[in-house]
PDB file of N, CA, C and O in Angstrom:
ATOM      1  N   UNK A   1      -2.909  44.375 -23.496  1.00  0.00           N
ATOM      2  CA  UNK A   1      -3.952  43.865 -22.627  1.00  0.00           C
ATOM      3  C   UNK A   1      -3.869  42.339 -22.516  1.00  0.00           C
ATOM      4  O   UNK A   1      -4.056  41.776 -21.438  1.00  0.00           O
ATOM      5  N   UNK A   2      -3.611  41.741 -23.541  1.00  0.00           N
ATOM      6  CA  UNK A   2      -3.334  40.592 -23.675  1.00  0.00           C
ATOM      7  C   UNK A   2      -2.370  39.534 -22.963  1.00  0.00           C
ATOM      8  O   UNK A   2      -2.662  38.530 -22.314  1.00  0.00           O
ATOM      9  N   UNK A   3      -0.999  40.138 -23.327  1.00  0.00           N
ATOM     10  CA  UNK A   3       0.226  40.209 -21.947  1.00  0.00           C
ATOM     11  C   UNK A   3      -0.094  40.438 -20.695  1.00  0.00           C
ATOM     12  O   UNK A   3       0.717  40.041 -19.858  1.00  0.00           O
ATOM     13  N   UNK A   4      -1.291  41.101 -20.231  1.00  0.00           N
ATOM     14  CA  UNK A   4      -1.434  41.219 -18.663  1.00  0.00           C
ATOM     15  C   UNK A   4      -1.921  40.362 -18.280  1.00  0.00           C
ATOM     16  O   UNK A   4      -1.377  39.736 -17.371  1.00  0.00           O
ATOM     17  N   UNK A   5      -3.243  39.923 -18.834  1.00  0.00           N
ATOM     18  CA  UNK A   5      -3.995  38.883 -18.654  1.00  0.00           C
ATOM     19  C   UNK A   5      -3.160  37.658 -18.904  1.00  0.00           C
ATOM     20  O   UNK A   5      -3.927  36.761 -18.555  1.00  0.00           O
ATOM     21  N   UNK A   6      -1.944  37.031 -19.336  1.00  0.00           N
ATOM     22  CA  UNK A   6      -1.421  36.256 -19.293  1.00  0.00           C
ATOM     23  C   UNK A   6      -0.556  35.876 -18.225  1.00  0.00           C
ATOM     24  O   UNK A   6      -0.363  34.746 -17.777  1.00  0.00           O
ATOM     25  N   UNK A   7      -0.002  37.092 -17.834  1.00  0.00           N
ATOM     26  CA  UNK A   7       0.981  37.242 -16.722  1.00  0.00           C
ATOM     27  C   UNK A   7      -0.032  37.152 -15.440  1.00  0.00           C
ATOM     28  O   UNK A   7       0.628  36.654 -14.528  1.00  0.00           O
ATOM     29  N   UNK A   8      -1.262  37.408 -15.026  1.00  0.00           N
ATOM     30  CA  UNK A   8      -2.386  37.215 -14.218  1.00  0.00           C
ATOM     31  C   UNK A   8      -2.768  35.653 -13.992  1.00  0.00           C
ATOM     32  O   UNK A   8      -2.732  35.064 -12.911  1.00  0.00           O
ATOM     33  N   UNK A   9      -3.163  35.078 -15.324  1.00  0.00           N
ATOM     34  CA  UNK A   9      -3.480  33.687 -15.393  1.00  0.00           C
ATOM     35  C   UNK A   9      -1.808  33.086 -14.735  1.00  0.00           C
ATOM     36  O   UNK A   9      -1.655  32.661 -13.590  1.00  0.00           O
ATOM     37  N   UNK A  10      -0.976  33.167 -15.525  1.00  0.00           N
ATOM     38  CA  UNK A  10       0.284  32.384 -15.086  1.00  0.00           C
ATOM     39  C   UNK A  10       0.950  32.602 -13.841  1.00  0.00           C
ATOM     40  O   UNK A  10       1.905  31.889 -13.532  1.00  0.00           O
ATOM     41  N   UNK A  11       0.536  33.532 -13.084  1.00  0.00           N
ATOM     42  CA  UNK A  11       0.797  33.999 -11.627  1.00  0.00           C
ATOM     43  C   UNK A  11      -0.272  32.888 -10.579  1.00  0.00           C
ATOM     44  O   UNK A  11       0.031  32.044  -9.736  1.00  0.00           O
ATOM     45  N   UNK A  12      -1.703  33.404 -11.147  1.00  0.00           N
ATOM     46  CA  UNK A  12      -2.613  32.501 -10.114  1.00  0.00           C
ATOM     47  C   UNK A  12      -2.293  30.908 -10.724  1.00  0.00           C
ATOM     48  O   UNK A  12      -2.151  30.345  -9.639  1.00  0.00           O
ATOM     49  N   UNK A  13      -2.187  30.346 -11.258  1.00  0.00           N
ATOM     50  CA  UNK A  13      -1.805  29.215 -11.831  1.00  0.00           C
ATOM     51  C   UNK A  13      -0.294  28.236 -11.101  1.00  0.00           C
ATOM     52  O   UNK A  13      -0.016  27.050 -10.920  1.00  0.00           O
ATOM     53  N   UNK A  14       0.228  29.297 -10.913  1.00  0.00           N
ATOM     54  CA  UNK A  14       1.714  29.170 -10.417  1.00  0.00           C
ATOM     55  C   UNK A  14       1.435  28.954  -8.527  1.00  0.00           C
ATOM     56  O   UNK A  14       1.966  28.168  -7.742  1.00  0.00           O
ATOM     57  N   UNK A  15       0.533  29.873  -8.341  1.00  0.00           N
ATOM     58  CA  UNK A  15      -0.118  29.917  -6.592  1.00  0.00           C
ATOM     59  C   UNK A  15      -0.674  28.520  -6.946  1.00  0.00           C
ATOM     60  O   UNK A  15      -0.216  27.506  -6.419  1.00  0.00           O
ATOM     61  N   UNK A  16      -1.489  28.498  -7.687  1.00  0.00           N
ATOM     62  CA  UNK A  16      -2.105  27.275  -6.970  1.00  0.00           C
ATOM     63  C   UNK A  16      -1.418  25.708  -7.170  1.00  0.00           C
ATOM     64  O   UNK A  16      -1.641  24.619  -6.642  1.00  0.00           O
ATOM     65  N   UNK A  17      -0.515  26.165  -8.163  1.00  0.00           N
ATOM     66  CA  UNK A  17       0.135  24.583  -8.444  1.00  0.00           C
ATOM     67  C   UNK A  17       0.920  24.684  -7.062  1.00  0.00           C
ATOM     68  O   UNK A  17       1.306  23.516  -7.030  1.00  0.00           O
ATOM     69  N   UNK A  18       1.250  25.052  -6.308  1.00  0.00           N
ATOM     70  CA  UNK A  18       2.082  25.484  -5.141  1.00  0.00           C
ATOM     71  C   UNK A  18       1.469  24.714  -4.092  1.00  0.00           C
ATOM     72  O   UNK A  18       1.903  23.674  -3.597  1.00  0.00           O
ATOM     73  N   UNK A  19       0.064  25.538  -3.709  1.00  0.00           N
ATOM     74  CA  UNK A  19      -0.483  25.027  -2.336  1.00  0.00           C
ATOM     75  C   UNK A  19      -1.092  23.496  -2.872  1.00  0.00           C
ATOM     76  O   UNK A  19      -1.393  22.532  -2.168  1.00  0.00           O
ATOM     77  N   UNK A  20      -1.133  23.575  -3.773  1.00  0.00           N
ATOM     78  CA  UNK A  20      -1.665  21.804  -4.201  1.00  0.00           C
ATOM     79  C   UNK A  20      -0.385  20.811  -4.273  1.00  0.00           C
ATOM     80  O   UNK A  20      -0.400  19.580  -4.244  1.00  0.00           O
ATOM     81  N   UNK A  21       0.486  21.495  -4.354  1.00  0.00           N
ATOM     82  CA  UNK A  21       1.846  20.325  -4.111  1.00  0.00           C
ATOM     83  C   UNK A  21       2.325  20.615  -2.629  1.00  0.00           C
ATOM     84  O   UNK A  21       2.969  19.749  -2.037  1.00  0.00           O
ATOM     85  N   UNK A  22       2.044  21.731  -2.067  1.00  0.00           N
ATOM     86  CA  UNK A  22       2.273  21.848  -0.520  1.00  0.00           C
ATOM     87  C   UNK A  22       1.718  20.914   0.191  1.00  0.00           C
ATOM     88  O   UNK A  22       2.510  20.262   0.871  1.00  0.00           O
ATOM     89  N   UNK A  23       0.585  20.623   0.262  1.00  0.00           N
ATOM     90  CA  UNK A  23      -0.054  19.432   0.843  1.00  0.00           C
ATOM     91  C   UNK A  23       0.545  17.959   0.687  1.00  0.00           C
ATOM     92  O   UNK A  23       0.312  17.054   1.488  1.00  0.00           O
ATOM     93  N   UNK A  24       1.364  17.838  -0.472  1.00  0.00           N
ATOM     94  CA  UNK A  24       1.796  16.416  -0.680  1.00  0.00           C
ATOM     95  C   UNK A  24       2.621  16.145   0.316  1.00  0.00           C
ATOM     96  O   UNK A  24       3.344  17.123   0.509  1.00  0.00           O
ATOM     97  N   UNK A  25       2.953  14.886   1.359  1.00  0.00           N
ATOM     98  CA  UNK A  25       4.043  15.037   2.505  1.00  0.00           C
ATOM     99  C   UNK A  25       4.453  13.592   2.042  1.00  0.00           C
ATOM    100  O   UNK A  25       3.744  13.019   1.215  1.00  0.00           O
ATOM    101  N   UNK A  26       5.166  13.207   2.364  1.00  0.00           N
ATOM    102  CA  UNK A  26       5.590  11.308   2.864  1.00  0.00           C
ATOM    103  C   UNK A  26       5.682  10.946   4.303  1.00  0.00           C
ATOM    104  O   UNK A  26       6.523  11.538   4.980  1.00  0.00           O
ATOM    105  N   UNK A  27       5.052  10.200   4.763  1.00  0.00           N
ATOM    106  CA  UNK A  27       4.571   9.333   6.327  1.00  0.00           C
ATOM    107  C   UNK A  27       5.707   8.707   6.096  1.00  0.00           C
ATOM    108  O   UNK A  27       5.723   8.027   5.071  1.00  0.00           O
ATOM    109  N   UNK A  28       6.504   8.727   6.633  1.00  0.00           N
ATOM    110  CA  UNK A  28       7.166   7.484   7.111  1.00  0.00           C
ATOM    111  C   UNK A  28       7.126   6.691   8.301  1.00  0.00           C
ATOM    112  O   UNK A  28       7.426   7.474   9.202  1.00  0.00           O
ATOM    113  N   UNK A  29       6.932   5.641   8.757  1.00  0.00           N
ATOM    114  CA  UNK A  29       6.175   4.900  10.175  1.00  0.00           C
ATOM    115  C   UNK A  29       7.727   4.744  10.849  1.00  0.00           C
ATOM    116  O   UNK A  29       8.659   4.539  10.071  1.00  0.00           O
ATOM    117  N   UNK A  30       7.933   4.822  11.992  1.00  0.00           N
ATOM    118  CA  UNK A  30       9.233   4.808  12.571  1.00  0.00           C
ATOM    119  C   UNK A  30       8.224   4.343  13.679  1.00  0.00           C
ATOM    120  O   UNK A  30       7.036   4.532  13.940  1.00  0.00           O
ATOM    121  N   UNK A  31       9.508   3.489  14.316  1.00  0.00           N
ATOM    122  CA  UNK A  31       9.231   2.568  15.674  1.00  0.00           C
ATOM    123  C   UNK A  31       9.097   3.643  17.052  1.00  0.00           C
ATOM    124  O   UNK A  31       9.837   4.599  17.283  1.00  0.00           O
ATOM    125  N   UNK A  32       8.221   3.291  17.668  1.00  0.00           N
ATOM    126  CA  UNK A  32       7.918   4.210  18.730  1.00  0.00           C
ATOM    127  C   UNK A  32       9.733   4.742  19.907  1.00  0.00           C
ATOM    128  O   UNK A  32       9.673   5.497  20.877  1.00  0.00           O
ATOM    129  N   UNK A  33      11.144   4.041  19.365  1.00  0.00           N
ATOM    130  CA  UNK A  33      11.955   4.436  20.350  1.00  0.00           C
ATOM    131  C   UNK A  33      12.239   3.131  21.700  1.00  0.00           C
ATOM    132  O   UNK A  33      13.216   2.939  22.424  1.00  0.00           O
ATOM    133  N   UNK A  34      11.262   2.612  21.626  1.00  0.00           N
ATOM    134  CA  UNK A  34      11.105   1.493  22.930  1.00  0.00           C
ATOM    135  C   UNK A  34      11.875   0.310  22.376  1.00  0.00           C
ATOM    136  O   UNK A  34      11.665   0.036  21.194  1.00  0.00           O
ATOM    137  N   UNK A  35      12.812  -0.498  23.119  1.00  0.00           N
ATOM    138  CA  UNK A  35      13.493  -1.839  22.431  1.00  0.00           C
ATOM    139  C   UNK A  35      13.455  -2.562  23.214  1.00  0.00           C
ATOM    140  O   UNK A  35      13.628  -2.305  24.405  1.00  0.00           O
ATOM    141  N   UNK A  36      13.193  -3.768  22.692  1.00  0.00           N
ATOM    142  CA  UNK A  36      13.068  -4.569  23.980  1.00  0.00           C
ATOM    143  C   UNK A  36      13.942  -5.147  24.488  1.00  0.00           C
ATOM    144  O   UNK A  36      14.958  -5.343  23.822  1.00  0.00           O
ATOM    145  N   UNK A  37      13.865  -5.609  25.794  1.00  0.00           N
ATOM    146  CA  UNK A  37      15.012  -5.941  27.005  1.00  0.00           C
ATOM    147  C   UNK A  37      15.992  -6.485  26.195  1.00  0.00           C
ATOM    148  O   UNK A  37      17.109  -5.970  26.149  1.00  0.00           O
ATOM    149  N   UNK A  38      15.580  -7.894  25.270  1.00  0.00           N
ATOM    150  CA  UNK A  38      16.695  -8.705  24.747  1.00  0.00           C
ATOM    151  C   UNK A  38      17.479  -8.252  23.453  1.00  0.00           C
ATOM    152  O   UNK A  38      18.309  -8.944  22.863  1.00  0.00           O
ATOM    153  N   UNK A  39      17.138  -7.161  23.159  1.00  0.00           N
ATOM    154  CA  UNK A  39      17.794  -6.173  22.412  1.00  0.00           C
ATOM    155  C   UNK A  39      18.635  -5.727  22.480  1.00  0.00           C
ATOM    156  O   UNK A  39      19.622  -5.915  21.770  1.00  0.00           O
ATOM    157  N   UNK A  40      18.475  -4.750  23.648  1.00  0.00           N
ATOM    158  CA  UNK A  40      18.680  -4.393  24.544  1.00  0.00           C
ATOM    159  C   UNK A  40      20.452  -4.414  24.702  1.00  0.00           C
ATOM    160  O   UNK A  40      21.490  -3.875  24.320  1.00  0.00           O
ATOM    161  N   UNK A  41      19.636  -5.933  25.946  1.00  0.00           N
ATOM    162  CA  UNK A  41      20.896  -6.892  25.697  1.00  0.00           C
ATOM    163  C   UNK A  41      21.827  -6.590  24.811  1.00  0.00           C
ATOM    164  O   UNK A  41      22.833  -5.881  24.762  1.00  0.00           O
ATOM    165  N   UNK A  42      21.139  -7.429  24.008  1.00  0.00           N
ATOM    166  CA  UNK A  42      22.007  -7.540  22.533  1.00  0.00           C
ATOM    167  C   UNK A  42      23.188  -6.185  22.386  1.00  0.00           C
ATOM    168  O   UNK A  42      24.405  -6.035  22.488  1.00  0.00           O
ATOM    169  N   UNK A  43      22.367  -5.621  22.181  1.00  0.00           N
ATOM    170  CA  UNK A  43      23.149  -4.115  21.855  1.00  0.00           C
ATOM    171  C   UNK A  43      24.247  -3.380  23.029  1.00  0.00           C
ATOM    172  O   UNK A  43      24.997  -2.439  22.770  1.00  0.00           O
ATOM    173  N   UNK A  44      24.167  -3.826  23.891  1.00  0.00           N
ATOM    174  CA  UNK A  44      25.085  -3.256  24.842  1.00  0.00           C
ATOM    175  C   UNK A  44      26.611  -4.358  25.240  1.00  0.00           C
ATOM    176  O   UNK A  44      27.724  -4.093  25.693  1.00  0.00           O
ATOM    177  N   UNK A  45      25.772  -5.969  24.682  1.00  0.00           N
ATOM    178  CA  UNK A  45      27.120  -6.704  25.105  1.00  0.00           C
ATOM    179  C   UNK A  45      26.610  -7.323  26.919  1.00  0.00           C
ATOM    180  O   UNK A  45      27.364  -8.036  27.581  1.00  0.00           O
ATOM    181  N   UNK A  46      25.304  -6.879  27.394  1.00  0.00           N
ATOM    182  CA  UNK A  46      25.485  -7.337  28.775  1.00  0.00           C
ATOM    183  C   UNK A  46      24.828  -8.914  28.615  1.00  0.00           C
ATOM    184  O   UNK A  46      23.918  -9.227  27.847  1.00  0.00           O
ATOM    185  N   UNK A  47      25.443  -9.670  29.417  1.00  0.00           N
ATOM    186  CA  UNK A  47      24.889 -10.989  29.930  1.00  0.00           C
ATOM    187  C   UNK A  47      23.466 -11.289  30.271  1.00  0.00           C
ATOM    188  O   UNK A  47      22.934 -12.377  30.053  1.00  0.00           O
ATOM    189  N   UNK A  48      22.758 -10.034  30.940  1.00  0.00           N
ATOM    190  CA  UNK A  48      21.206  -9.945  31.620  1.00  0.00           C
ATOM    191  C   UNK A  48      20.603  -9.183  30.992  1.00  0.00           C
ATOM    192  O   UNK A  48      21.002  -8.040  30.774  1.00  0.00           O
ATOM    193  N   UNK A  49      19.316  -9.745  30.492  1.00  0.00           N
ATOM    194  CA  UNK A  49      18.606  -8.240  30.018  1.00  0.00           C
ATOM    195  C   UNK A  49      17.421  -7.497  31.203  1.00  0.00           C
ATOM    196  O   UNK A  49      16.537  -6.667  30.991  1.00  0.00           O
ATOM    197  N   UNK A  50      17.814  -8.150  32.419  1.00  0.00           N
ATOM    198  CA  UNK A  50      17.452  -7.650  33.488  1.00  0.00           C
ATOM    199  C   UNK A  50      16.949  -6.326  34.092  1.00  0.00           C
ATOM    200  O   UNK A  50      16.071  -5.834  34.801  1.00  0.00           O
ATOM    201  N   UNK A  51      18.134  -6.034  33.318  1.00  0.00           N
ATOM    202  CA  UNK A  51      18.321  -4.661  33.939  1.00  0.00           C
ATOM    203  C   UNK A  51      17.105  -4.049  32.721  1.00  0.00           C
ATOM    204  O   UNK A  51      16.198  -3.282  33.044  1.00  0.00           O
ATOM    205  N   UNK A  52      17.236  -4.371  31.836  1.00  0.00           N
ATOM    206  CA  UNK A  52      16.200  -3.481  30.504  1.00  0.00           C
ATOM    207  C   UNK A  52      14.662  -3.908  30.631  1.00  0.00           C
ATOM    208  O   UNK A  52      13.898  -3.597  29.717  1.00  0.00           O
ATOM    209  N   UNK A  53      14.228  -4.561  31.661  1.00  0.00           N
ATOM    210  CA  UNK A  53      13.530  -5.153  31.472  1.00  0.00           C
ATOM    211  C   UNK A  53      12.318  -3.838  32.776  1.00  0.00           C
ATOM    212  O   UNK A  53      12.601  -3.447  33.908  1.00  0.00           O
ATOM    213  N   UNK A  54      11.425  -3.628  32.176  1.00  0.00           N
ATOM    214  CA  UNK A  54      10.610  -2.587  33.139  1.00  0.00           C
ATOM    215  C   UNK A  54      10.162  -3.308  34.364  1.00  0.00           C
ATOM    216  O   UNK A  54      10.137  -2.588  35.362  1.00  0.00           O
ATOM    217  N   UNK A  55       9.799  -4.561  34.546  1.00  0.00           N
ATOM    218  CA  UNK A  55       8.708  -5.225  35.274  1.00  0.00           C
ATOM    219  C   UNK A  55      10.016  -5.841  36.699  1.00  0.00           C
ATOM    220  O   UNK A  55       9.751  -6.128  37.866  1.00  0.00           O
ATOM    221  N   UNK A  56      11.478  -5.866  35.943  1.00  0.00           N
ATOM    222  CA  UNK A  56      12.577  -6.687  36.846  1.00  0.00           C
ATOM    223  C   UNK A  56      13.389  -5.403  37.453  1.00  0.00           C
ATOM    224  O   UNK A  56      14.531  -5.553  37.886  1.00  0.00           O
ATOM    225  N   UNK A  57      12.684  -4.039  37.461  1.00  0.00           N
ATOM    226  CA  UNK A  57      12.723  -2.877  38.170  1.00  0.00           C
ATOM    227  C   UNK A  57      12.760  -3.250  39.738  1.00  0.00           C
ATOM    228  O   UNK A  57      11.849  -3.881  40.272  1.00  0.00           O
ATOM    229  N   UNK A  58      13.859  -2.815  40.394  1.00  0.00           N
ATOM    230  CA  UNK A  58      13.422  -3.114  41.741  1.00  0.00           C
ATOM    231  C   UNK A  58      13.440  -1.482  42.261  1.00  0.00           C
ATOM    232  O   UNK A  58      14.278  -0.608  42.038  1.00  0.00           O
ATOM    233  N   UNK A  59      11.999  -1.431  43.150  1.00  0.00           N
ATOM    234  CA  UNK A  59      11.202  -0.454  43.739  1.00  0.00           C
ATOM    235  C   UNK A  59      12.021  -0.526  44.910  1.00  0.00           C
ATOM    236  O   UNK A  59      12.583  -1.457  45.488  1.00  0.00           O
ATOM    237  N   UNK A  60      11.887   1.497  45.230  1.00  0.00           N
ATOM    238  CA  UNK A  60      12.935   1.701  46.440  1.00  0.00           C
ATOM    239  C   UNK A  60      11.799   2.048  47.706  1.00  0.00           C
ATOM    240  O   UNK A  60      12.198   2.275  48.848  1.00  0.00           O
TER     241      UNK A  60
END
């Protein structure tokens, strides 16, 4: 009787150490993806960051 009740306790014990470490996550903050024009630039090697630039968009 003794053994059952142990194997009972150490089962629910085992569940709950589980969903209480399930919840633990790590955030890591990452940049929204957006770079800016002179970055941009930078990163491609072009002369203008013109072209990367949203506002130096020319409308058709």
């Amino acid at each position: 009787m003794q053994n059952r009740k142990n194997k009972i306790l150490g089962s629910v014990l085992s569940v709950l150490a589980a969903l209480l470490l399930s919840g633990c996550s790590a955030h890591i903050h990452t940049s929204s993806g957006k770079v800016p024009p002179g970055q941009a630039k930078k990163m491609t090697g072009d002369k203008s960051a013109k072209a990367y630039a949203p506002g130096q968009q020319k409308k058709n």
